[in-house]
N, C-alpha and C positions, 0 to 999 in steps of 0.2 A: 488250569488256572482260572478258566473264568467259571466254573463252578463251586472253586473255593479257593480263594487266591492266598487267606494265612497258611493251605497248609503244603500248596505248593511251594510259598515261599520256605517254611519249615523245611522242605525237600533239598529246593537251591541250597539252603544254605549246609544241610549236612552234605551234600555232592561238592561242593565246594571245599571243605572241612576235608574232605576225603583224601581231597590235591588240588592245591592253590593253581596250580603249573601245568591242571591240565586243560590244553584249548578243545578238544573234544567238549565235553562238560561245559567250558565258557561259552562256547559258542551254541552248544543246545539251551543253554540257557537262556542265551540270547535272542534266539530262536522263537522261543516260547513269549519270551516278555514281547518279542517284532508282533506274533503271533497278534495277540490279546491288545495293541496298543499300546505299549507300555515304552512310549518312546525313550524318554528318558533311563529306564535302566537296560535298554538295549544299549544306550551311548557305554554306558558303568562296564557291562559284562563286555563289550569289544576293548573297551581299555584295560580290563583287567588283562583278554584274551593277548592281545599284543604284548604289554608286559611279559606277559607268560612266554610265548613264543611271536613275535616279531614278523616273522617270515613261514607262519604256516597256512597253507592250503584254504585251510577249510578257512580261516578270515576273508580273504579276498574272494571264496564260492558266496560267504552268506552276503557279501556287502554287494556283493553283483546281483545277487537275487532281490537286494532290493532294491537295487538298481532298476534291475529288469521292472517290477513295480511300480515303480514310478514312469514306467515306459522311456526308459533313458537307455535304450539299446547300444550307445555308442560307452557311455561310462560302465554299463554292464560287462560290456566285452573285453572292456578296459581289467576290471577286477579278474575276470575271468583267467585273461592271459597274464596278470601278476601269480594266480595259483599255479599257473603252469609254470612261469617262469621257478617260483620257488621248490616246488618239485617236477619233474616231466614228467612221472609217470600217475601222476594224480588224473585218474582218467572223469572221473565226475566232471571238470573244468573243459576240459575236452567237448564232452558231449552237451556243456550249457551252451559252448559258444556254437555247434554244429546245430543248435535250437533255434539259438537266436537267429541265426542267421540261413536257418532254411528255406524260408520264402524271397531271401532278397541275392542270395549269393551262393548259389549252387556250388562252386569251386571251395568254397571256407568250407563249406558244409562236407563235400566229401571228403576235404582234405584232414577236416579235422577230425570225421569218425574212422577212418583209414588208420590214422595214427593211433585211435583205441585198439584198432584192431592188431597192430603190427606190435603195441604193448602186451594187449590181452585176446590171445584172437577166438577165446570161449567168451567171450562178454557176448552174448547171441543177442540182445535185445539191441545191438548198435548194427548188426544186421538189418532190424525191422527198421530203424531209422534212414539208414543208409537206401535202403529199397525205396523206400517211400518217398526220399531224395531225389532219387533216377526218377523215379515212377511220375512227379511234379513235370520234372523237365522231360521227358517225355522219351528217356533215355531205356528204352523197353527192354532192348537184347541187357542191358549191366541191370533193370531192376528184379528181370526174372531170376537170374543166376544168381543175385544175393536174396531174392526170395527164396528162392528155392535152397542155400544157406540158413535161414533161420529159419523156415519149414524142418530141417532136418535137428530143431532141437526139438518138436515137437508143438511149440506156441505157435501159433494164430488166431487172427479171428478171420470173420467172414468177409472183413473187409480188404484182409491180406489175400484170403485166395480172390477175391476176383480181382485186384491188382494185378494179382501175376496169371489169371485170365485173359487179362486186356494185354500183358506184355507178351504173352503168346499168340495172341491174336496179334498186333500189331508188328509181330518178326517171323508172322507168318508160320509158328509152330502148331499148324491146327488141330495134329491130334493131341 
C-alpha cells in the first residue's frame, strides 16, 4: 500500500468483488489500511466486516490488536475474550490474551495456553510460550518438562536451551 496505494486499492476492491460476505478478506483489508494509517477506511472495512458476519473471530482479534496498541490492555482482552466467546476453539484469541497478560498474571497466562493445548495439543509453538511462562515465575520443575515438549518438535533457539539449563539447574537435575 504505501508503495502504491492506486493499485493496492485496485486489489481491495477486486478481493472484495470476489465476496462481499467474506470477513477474512474485510478484515485483511483492514488490516492493511490499520497498517499504513488509513484510519478512516479501517472504520468502512470493520463495518462492512460486521455486516458480513456479526459474531466472527477474527473482528474482535483485530479490534483487540488495536487495542493492544494503544496500550489499552484491559479493552484488548476485552475483544479478545469476545473472539472466544464467539467461537471456543479460535486458538489465535487464546494465545493474545496468554500475551497480554504474561508479565502481570501467571495463572491467565497458563490457564489460557493449557486451553490451546487441550484444543490443539500439536500447536508446539504454545509450548515455547507456556515454558517461558514457568521459566518468569520461577516455576523450573513445570518449565523444563514443557521445554523439553517443544524441544521435541525440533524448534529452539539458544535462548530456550539455556532456559531449560537454568530449570535444570535449579530442580537440581545436574546432569
Amino acid at each position: 500500500y504505501k508503495s502504491n496505494a492506486k493499485s493496492a486499492e485496485e486489489e481491495f476492491s477486486k478481493a472484495r468483488k470476489k465476496d462481499k460476505k467474506d470477513v477474512k478478506v474485510l478484515v485483511a483489508i483492514a488490516e492493511a489500511y490499520y497498517k499504513n494509517g488509513v484510519t478512516k477506511k479501517v472504520d468502512e472495512e470493520l463495518e462492512d466486516a460486521v455486516k458480513a458476519d456479526k459474531s466472527s473471530p477474527l473482528i474482535f482479534t483485530f479490534k483487540g490488536d488495536m487495542l493492544k496498541d494503544q496500550n489499552n490492555v484491559g479493552g484488548a482482552a476485552g475483544e479478545y475474550e469476545q473472539a472466544i466467546l464467539a467461537d471456543a476453539n479460535f486458538l489465535v484469541a487464546y494465545v493474545k490474551i496468554a500475551q497480554l497478560y504474561s508479565t502481570i498474571n501467571t495463572e491467565t497466562t497458563v490457564d489460557r495456553l493449557n486451553k490451546v493445548l487441550e484444543i490443539n495439543p500439536d500447536f508446539a509453538i504454545v509450548n515455547k510460550y507456556l515454558a517461558d511462562s514457568y521459566f518468569r515465575n520461577k516455576r523450573y520443575r513445570d518449565a523444563a518438562e514443557t521445554y523439553e515438549k517443544f524441544f521435541s518438535k525440533g524448534n529452539y533457539s539458544l535462548k530456550e536451551i539455556s532456559n531449560l539449563a537454568v530449570s535444570y539447574y535449579f530442580t537440581g537435575q545436574y546432569d
